[in-house]
C-alpha positions in Angstrom: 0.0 0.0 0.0 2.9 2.2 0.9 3.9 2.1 -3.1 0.9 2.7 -4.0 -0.1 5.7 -2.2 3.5 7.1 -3.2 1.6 8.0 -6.7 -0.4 10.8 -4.6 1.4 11.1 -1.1 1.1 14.8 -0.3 -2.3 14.7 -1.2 -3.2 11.3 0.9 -1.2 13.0 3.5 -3.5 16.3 3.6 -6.7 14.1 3.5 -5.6 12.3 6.3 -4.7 15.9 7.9 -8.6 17.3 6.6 -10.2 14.1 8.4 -8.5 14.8 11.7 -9.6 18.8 11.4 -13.2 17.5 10.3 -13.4 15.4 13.3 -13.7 18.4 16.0 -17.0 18.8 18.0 -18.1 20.9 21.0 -19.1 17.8 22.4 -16.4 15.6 23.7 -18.0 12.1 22.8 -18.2 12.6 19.4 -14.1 13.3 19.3 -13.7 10.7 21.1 -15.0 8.3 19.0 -14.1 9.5 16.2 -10.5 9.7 16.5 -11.0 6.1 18.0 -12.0 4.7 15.1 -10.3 6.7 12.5 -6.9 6.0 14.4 -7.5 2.6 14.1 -6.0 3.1 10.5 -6.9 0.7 7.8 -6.2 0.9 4.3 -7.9 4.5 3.7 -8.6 2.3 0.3 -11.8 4.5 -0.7 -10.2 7.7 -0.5 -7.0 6.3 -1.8 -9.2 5.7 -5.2 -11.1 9.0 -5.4 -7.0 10.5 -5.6 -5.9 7.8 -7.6 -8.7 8.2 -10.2 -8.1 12.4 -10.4 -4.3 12.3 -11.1 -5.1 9.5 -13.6 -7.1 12.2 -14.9 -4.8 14.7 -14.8 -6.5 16.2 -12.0 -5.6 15.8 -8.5 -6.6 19.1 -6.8 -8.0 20.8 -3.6 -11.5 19.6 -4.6 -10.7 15.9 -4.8 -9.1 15.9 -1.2 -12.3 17.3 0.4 -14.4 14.4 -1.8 -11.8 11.6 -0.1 -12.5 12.7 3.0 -16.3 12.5 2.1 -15.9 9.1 1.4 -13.9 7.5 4.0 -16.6 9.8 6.4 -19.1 7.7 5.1 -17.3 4.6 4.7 -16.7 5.2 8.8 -20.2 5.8 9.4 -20.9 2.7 8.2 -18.3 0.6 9.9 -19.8 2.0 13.5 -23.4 0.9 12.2 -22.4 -2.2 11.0 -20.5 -3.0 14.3 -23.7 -2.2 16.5 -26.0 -4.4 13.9 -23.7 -7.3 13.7 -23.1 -7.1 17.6 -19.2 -7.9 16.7 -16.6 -6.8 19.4 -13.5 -6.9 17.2 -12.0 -5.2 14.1 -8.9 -4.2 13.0 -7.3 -6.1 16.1 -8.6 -4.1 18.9 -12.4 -3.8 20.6 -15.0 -2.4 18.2 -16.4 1.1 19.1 -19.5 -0.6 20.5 -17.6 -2.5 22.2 -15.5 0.1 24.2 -18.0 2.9 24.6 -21.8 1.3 24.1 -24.2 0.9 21.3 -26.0 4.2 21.6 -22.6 6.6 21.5 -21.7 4.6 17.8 -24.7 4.9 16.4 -25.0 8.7 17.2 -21.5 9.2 16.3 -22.1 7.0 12.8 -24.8 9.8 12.5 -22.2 12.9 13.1 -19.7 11.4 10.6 -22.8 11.0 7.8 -24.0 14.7 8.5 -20.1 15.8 8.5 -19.7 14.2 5.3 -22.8 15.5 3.3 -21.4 19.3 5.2 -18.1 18.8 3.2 -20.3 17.8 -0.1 -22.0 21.1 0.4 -18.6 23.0 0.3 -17.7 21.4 -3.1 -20.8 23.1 -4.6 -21.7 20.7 -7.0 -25.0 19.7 -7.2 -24.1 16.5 -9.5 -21.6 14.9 -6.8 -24.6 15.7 -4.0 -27.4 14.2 -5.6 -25.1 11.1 -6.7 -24.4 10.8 -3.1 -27.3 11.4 -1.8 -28.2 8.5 -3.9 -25.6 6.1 -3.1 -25.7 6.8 0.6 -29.7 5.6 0.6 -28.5 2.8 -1.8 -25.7 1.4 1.4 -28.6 1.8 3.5 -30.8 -0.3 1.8 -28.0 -2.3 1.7 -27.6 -2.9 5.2 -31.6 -3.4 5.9 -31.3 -6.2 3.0 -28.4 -8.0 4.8 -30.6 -8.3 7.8 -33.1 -9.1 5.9 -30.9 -12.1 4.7 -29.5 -13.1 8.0 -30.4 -16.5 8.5 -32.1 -17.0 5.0 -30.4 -20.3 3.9 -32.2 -19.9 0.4 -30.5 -16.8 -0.6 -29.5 -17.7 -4.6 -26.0 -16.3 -5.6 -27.9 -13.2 -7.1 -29.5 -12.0 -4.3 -26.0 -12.5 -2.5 -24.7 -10.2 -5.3 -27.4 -7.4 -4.9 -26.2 -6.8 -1.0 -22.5 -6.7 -1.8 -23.3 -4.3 -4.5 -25.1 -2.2 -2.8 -23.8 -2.6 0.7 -19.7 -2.4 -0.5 -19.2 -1.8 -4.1 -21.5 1.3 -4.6 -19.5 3.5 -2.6 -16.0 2.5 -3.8 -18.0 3.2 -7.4 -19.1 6.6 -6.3 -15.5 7.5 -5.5 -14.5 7.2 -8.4 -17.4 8.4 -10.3 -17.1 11.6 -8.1 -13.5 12.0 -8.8 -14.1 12.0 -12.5 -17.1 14.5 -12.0 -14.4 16.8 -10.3 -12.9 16.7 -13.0 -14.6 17.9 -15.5 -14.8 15.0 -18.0 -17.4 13.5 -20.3 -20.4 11.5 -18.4 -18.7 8.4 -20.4 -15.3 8.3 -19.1 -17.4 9.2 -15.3 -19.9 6.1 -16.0 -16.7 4.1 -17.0 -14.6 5.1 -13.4 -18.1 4.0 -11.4 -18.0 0.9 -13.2 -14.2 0.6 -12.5 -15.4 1.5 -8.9 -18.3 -1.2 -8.5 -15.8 -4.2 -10.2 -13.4 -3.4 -7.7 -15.4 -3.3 -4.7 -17.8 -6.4 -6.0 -14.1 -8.4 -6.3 -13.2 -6.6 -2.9 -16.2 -8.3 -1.2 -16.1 -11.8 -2.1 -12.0 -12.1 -1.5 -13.4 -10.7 2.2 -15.7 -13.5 2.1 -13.2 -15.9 1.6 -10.8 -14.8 3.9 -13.6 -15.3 6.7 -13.1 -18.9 6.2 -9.5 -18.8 5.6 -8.0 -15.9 6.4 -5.3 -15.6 9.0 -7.3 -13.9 12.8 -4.3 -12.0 13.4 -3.5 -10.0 10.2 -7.4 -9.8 9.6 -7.9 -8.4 13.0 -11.2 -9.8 13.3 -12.3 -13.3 14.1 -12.8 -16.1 11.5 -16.4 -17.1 11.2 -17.6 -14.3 12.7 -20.0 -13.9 9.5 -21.2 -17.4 10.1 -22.3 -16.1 13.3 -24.0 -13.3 12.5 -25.9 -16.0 9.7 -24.5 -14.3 7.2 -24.8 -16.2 3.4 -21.8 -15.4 1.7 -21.0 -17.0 -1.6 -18.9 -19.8 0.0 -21.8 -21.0 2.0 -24.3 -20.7 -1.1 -22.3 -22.9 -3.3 -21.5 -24.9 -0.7 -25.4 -25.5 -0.2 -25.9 -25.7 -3.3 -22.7 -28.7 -4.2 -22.1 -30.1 -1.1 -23.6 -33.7 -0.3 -26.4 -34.1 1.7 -24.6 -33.9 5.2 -23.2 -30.6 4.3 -26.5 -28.9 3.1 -27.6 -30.0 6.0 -24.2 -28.7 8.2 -24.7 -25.0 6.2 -28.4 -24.6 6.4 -27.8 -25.2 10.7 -24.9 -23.1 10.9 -26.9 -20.4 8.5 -30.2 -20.5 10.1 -29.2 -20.5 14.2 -26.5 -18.2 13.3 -23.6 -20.3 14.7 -20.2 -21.0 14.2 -20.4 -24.0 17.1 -19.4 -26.2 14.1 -17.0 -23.9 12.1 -14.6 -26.8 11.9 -16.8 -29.0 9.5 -18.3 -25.9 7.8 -14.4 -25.2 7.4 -13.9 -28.7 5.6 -17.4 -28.1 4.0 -16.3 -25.5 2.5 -13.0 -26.5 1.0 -13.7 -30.1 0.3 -17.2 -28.5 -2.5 -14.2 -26.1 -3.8 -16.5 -23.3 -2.8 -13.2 -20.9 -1.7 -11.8 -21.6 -5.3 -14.8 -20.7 -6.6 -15.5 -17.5 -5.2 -12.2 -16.5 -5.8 -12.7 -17.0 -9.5 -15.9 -14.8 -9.5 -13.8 -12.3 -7.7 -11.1 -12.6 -11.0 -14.0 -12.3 -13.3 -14.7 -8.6 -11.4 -11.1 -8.2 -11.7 -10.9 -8.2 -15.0 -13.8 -6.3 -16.0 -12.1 -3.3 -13.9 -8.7 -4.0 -15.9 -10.5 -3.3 -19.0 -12.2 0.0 -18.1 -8.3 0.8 -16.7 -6.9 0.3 -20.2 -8.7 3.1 -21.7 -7.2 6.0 -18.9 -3.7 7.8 -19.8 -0.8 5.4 -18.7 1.1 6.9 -15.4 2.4 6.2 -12.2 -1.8 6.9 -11.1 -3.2 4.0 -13.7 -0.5 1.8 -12.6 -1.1 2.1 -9.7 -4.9 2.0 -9.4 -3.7 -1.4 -11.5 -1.9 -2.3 -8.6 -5.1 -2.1 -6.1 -7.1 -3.9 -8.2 -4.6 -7.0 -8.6 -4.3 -6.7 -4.4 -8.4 -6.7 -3.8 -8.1 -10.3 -4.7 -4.4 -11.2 -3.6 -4.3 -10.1 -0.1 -4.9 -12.5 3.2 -6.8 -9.5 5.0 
């Protein structure tokens, strides 16, 4: 990551700087949590694409920062929702924000960071990027109501697994991108091409995530493995492993789906590996892969498109 954000460091660096200033409040909680969470690092991947995609477009000015700061705000907000919803207690190696300060606090402070963001938006004074925000912000919420909707459905077909990831993960890394472009003042075809850049990469993103729950490594993912089989979560592993396993398997899944356990996450484990479901998924994730590639062959070659290259070959080689 540390290569690739070298393409737009001084400008990575003042978005991390802008996210900091943005974080200030009267009321003590709400800094608080928010520097909790936001110190917690991660990959600042979604902001690192809305920078990426301006200097790939020759681009890569003061309006673009403010717009990746908008999108990791958002991208926070819905990490502290998520948390509360899914109950989980650990991510990025140390206690959730629900965890250490209470349900209520996250949620309200999920709300701040929302609010904040749409108050930057306002700033950029562009009336395309707010109503394609204000769009994909109600899309990730629908999102989330779907996938709790889902919870525990053992029927959910690989389609309707799709529509949640989409809507839930890949729209927003797509409305980077698509914003990014709009910033820049290019044609609405080479915007609808960086949002579909955007929603391959996240899709592809999402189901190497999926895998890694079932064989990723606890201490690099900073989570726990099978922590979505406990919150009954039907990723694509378990719905083509339902859908090729033997009978003693369906069986196995369907359990572990419905009561939303992960008592048995050794056998869903050998399940999983013995239908080839992992392999599987992973190629789906190459197909998204690829489709991105393609939309990345038509941008100006440069240290930015090689490296936006390099994210997209790391959303589905990675082991968290």
């Amino acid at each position: 990551m540390q290569d690739i954000r070298s393409a737009v460091a001084a400008e990575f660096q003042q978005v991390n700087e802008l996210i900091i200033d943005q974080l200030h409040s009267d009321v003590d909680m709400v800094e608080n949590i928010g520097h909790y969470i936001v110190d917690a690092g991660g990959k600042r991947l979604r902001p690192l694409l809305v920078l990426l995609t301006a200097a790939s477009l020759d681009s890569c000015h003061a309006q673009a920062i403010k717009f990746a700061a908008v999108i990791e705000f958002i991208h926070t907000a819905t990490l502290l929702h998520d948390d509360v919803v899914d109950i989980s207690s650990l991510r990025r190696g140390r206690p959730t924000a629900n965890a250490e300060f209470g349900n209520a606090p996250s949620v309200l402070v999920g709300d701040f960071l929302y609010t904040r963001a749409f108050q930057l938006m306002v700033q950029l004074g562009d009336m395309d990027i707010l109503r394609h925000m204000a769009d994909t912000t109600n899309t990730i919420a629908e999102g989330e109501v779907l996938q709790l909707v889902r919870a525990g459905d053992a029927k959910t077909t690989q389609a309707q697994y799709l529509d949640v990831i989409t809507r839930k993960t890949a729209i927003l890394f797509a409305a980077g991108c698509y914003g990014a472009a709009t910033l820049c003042g290019v044609d609405e075809r080479t915007r609808q091409n960086m949002h579909d850049f955007g929603l391959n990469l996240g899709i592809a993103f999402q189901m190497i995530d999926d895998v890694l729950d079932y064989e990723g490594d606890p201490a690099a993912m900073g989570k726990n493995v099978g922590d979505d089989l406990n919150e009954g979560k039907p990723t694509l592993p378990l719905i083509y492993t339902l859908q090729n396993g033997n009978k003693e398997e369906q069986a196995l899944i369907t359990r572990a789906i419905t009561e939303k356990t992960a008592d048995d996450i050794a056998d869903v484990l050998a399940a999983v590996q013995r239908c080839g479901a992992l392999d599987y998924t992973r190629q789906r994730a190459q197909h998204y892969h690829d489709q991105a590639m393609v939309v990345l062959e038509g941008l100006p070659a440069g240290p930015a498109r090689d490296a936006l290259a390099q994210i997209t070959a790391l959303s589905i080689h990675r082991d968290h």
